[in-house]
C-alpha positions in Angstrom: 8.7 -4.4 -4.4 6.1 -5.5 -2.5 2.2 -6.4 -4.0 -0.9 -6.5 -2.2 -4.2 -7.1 -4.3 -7.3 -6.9 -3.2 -10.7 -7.8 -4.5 -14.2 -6.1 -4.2 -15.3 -6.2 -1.0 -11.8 -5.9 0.7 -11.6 -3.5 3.5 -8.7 -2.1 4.9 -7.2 0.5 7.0 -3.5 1.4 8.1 -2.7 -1.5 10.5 -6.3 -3.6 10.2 -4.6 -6.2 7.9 -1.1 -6.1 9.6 1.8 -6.9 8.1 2.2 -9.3 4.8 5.0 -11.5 5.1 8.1 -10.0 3.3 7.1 -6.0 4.0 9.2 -4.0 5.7 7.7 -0.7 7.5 7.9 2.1 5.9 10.4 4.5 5.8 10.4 8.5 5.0 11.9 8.4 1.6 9.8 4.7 0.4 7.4 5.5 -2.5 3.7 3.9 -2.1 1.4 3.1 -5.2 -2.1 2.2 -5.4 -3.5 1.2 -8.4 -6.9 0.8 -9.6 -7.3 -1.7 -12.3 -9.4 0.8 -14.9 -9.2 3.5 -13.0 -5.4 4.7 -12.6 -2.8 4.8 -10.1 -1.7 7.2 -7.3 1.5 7.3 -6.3 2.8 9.6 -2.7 6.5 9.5 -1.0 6.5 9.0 2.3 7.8 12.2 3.8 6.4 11.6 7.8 5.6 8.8 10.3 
């Protein structure tokens, strides 16, 4: 599993960061999680590319 935190103020869109060392790309099938510190979590399969 792979973690990325960010802090207030972070921006970030799909490719504007790139790649952390370690990540794969996803795949159809992966599972993605965000989660909110407070807030909650979200969590989606990737089902297209």
């Amino acid at each position: 599993m792979l973690i990325v935190r960010f802090r207030a103020g972070d921006a970030t869109r799909d490719g504007a960061l790139g790649t952390p060392a370690g990540a794969d790309r996803l795949l159809r099938g992966d599972r993605v999680e965000v989660r909110v510190e407070g807030v909650g979590s979200l969590k989606n399969p990737v089902v297209k590319l």
